[in-house]
C-alpha positions as a printed Julia matrix, in Angstrom:
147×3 Matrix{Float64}:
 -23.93   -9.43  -31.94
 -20.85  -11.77  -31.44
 -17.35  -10.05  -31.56
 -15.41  -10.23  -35.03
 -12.49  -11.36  -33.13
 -14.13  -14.17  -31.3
 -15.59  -15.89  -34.52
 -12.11  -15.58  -36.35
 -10.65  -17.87  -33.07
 -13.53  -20.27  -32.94
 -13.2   -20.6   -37.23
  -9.41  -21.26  -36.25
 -10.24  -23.94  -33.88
 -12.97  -25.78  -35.38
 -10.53  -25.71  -38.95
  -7.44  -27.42  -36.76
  -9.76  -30.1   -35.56
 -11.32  -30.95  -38.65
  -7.6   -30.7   -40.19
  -6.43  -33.03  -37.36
  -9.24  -35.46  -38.32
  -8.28  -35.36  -42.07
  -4.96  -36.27  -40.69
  -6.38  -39.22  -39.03
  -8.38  -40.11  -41.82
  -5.63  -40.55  -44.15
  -3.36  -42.92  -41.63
  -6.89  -44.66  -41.43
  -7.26  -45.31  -45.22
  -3.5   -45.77  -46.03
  -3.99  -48.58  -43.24
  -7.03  -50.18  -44.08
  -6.17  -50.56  -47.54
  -9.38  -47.56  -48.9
  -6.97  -46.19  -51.45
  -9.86  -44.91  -52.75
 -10.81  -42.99  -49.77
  -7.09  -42.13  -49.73
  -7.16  -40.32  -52.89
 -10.07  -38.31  -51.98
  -8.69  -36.64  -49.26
  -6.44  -34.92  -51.59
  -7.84  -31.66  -53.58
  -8.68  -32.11  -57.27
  -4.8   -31.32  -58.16
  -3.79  -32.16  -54.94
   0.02  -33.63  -54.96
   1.85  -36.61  -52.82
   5.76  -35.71  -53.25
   8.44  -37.82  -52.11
  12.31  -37.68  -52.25
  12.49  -38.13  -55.42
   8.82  -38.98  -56.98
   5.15  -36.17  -57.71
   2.06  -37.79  -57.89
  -0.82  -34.53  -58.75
  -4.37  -35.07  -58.99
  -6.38  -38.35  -57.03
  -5.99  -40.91  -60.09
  -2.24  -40.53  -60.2
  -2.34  -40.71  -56.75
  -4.58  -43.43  -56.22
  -2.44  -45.45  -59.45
   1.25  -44.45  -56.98
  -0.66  -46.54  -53.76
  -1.39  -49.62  -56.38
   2.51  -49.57  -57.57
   3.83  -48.98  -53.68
   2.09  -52.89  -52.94
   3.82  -55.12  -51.74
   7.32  -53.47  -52.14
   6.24  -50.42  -50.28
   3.05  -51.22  -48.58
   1.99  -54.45  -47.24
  -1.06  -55.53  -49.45
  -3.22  -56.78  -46.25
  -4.48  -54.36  -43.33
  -3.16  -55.32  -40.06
   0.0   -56.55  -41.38
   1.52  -52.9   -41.32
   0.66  -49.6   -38.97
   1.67  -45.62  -40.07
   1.64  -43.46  -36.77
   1.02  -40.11  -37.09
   2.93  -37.75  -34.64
   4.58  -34.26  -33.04
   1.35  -32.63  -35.37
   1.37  -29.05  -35.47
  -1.13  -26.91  -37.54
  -0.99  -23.24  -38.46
  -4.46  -22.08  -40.18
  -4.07  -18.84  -42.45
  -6.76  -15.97  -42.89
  -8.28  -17.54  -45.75
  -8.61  -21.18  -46.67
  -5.33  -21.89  -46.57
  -3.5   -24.31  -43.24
  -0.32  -25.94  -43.16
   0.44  -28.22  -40.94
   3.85  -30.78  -39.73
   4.2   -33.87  -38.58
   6.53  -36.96  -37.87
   5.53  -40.54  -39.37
   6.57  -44.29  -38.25
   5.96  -47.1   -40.37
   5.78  -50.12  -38.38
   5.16  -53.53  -40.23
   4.73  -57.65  -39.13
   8.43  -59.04  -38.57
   9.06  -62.26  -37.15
   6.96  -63.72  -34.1
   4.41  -61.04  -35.16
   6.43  -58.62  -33.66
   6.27  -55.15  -34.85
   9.11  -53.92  -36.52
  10.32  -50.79  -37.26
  10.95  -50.03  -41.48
  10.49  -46.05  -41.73
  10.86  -43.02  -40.2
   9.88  -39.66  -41.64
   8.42  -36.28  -41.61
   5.32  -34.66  -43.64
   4.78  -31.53  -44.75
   1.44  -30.27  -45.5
   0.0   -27.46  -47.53
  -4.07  -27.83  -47.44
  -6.86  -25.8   -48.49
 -10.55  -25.63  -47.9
 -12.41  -26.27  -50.73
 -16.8   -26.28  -50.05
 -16.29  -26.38  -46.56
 -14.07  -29.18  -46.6
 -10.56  -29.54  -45.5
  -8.03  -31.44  -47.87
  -4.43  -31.86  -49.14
  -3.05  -29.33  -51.66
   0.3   -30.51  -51.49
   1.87  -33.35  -49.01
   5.59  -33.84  -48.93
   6.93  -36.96  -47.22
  10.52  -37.3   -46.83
  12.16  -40.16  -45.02
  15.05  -39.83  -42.35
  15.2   -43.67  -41.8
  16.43  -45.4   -43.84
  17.96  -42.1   -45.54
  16.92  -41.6   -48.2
């Protein structure tokens, strides 16, 4: 009979990778444009929170990623690049993680060169809802330019 103790560490370890590839999955949607593939990485009244704006539940969310074009966003994939880094995940006892992590926002400038436009941290509170790992809450608050 496997040891208690040894199944608690593997469920921590399997739940940071599959939290590290919802991570992943969200730079990959934001980037490619799948907003609605974006949205449904968040929990039913999941939240997106910025300096100074809420979005709760994927339909407000998904309706904030149609406003942020082109001001915010560029409206064509390849023309702009989030990287995702410095990630560090905690997973709790239940169904509960949090996790931390730096974000660049690199876009097109002149000569196709990429250009810095933001710099930022997020802040993650995610749950596991049916086996599956999503956002509860993500914060996002920009360092560069400040905000």
């Amino acid at each position: 009979m496997p040891d208690d103790d040894l199944l608690r560490r593997l469920d921590r370890l399997e739940a940071r990778q599959q939290i590290h590839a919802l991570l992943l999955a969200y730079r990959r949607t934001l980037d490619e444009k799948d907003f609605d593939g974006y949205a449904e990485l968040f929990g039913d009244d999941g939240q997106f929170v910025t300096d100074d704006f809420v979005a709760t539940g994927r339909a407000e969310i998904r309706s904030m990623l149609d406003d942020m074009v082109p001001e915010y966003l560029a409206p064509v994939g390849g023309d702009d690049l989030h990287l995702l880094c410095n990630v560090e995940i905690e997973v709790g006892d239940d169904d509960t993680a949090t996790a931390s992590s730096t974000w660049v926002y690199l876009v097109r400038g002149d000569g196709d060169a990429p250009q810095l436009s933001k710099l930022g941290h997020y802040h993650d509170q995610l749950r596991r809802v049916d086996g599956r790992w999503r956002f509860a809450r993500r914060r996002a608050p920009m360092m560069i330019p400040a905000a």
